[in-house]
C-alpha positions as CSV (number, residue, x, y, z in Angstrom):
1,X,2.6,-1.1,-10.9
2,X,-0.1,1.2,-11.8
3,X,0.6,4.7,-10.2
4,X,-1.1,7.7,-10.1
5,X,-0.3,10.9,-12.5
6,X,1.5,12.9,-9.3
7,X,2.7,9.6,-7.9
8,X,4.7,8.8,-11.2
9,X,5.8,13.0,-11.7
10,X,7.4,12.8,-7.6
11,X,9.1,9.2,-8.7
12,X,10.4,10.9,-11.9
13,X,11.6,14.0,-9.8
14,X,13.2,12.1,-6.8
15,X,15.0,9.2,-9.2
16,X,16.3,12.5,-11.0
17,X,17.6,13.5,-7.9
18,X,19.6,9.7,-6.8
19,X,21.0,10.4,-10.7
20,X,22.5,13.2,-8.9
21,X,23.4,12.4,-5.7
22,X,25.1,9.3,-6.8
23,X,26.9,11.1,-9.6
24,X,28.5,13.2,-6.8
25,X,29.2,10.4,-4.2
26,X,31.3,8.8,-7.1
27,X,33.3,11.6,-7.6
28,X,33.6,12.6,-3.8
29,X,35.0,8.6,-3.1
30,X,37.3,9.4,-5.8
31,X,38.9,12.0,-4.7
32,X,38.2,12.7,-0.3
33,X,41.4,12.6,1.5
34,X,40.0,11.7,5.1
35,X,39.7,8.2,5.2
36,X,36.8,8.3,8.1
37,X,35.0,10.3,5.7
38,X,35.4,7.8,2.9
39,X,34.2,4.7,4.6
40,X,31.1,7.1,5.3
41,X,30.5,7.8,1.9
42,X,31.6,4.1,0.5
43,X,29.0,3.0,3.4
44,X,25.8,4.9,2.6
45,X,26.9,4.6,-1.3
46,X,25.2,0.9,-1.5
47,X,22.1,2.8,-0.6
48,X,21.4,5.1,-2.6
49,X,22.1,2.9,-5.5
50,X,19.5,0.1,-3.7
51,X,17.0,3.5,-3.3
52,X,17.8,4.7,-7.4
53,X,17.0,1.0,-8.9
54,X,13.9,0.6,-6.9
55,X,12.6,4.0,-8.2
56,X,13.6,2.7,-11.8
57,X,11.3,-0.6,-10.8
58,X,8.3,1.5,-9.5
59,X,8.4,3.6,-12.3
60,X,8.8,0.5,-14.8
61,X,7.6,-2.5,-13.9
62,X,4.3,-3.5,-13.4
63,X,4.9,-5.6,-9.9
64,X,7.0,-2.7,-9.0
65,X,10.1,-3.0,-6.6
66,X,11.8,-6.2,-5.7
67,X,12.4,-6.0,-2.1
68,X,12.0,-2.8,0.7
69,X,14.4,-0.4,0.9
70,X,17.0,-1.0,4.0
71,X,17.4,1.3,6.4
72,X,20.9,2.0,8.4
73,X,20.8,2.2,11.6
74,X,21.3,5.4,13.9
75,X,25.1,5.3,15.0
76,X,26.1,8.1,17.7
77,X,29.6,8.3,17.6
78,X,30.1,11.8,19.5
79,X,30.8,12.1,23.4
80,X,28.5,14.6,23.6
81,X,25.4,16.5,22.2
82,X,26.1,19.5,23.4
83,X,29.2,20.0,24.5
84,X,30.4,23.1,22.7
85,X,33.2,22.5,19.9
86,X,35.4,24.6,17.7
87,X,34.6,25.9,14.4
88,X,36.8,26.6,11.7
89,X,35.7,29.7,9.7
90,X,35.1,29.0,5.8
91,X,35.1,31.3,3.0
92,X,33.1,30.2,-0.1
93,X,35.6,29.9,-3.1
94,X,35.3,30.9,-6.7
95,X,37.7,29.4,-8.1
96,X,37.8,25.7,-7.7
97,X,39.8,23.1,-9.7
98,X,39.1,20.2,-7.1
99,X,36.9,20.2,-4.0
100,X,38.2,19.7,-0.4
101,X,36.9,17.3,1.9
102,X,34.6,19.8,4.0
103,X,33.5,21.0,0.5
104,X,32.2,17.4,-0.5
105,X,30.9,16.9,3.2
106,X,28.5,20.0,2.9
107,X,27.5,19.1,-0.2
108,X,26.8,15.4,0.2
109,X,25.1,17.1,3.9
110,X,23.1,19.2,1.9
111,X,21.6,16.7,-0.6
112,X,20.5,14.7,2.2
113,X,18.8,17.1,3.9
114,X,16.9,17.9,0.5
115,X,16.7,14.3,-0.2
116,X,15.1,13.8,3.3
117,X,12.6,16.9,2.8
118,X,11.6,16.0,-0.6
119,X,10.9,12.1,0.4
120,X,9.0,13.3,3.4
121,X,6.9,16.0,1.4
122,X,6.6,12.9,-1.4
123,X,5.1,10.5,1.3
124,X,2.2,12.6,2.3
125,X,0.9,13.4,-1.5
126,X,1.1,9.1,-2.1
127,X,-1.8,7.0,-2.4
128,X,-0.4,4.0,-3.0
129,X,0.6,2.8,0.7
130,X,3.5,0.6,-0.5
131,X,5.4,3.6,-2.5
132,X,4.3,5.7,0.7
133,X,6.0,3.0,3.2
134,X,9.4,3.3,0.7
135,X,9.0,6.2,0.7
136,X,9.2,7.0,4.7
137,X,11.9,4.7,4.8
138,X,14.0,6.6,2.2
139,X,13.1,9.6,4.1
140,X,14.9,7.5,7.5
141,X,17.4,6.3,5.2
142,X,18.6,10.1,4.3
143,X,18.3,10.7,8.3
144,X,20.4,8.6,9.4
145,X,23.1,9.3,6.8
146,X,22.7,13.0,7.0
147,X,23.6,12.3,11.2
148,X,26.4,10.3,10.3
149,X,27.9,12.9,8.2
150,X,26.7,16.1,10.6
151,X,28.8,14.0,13.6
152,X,31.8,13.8,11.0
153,X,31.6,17.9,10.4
154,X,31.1,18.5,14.0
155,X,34.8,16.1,14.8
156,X,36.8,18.5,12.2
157,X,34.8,21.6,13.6
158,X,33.4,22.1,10.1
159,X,29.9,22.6,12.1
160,X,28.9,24.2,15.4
161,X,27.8,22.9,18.3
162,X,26.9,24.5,21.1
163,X,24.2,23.6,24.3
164,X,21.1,26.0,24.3
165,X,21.6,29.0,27.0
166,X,19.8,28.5,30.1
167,X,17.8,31.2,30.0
168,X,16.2,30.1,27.3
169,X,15.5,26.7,28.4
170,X,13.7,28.5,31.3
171,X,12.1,30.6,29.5
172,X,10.8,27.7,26.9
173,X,10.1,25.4,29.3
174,X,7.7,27.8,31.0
175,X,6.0,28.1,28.1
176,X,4.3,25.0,28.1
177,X,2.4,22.8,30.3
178,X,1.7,18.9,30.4
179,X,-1.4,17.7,29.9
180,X,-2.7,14.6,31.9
181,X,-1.9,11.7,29.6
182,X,-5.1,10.0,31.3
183,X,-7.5,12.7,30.6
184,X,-6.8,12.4,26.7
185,X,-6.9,8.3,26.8
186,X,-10.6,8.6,28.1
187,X,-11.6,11.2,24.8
188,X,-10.7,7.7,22.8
């Protein structure tokens, strides 16, 4: 596939980054202890390998990838979205001879969350609209696993949740004010 110069620089950048990500999800399947968390991560792991070699196709092959990229779907698991849980304090360590399971949580959290950002950012410099589209859909892909994993830290109370005060739902919603949705269909 013929790509342009920054299209084939933000493929290089973001297959450097599944290198890495993958890298780490092999070692954090090897050694979790919380089984919930390691069907997570033995779940979304067929993915990111699917994402990597589709990279390695646009970046080398002249028809470029195979097939699109899957994307999971969304799956709420918690009672609530706002019901107020508790948090377990954490202490960064600096000494580490093997990770704990909320260690390789925040990480593998973390790298999706830059994942996500960098695909999104990536889409909107593409010109080609088929690397754009796989592009998006990576960007969904790292959504979706980024929830999954979020909802698991939120169960252990390895991250907060809390409902937004009242007072500042009042004062927010105030804020703002509709606009007739007929009004704007007519400027078309």
């Amino acid at each position: 596939m013929q790509l342009a110069a920054h299209e084939a620089l933000d493929l290089h950048e973001l297959t450097m980054s599944c290198v890495n990500s993958i890298t780490n999800m092999a070692y954090f399947m090897n050694h979790v202890q919380d089984q919930e968390l390691k069907a997570l991560l033995q779940q979304h792991f067929p993915y990111h390998i699917k994402d990597y070699n589709m990279k390695v196709q646009y970046l080398s092959q002249a028809q470029g990838a195979a097939s699109p990229l899957p994307v999971p779907q969304l799956n709420p698991t918690l009672q609530s979205y706002t019901q107020p849980n508790t948090t377990t304090p954490v202490t960064p360590r600096t000494t580490v001879q093997d990770m704990n399971d909320r260690e390789m949580a925040t990480a593998y959290l973390l790298t999706l969350k830059r994942a996500g950002r960098e695909y999104a950012w990536a889409a909107m410099e593409m010109s080609n609209p088929e690397i754009r589209t796989f592009l998006e859909d990576a960007f969904r892909m790292c959504s979706r696993q980024a929830y999954d994993i979020w909802q698991w830290m939120v169960k252990k109370g390895y991250y907060p949740l809390e409902p937004a005060a009242p007072i500042t739902l009042n004062t927010l919603g105030k804020l703002y004010n509709t606009v007739p949705e007929s009004a704007a269909m007519t400027m078309q």
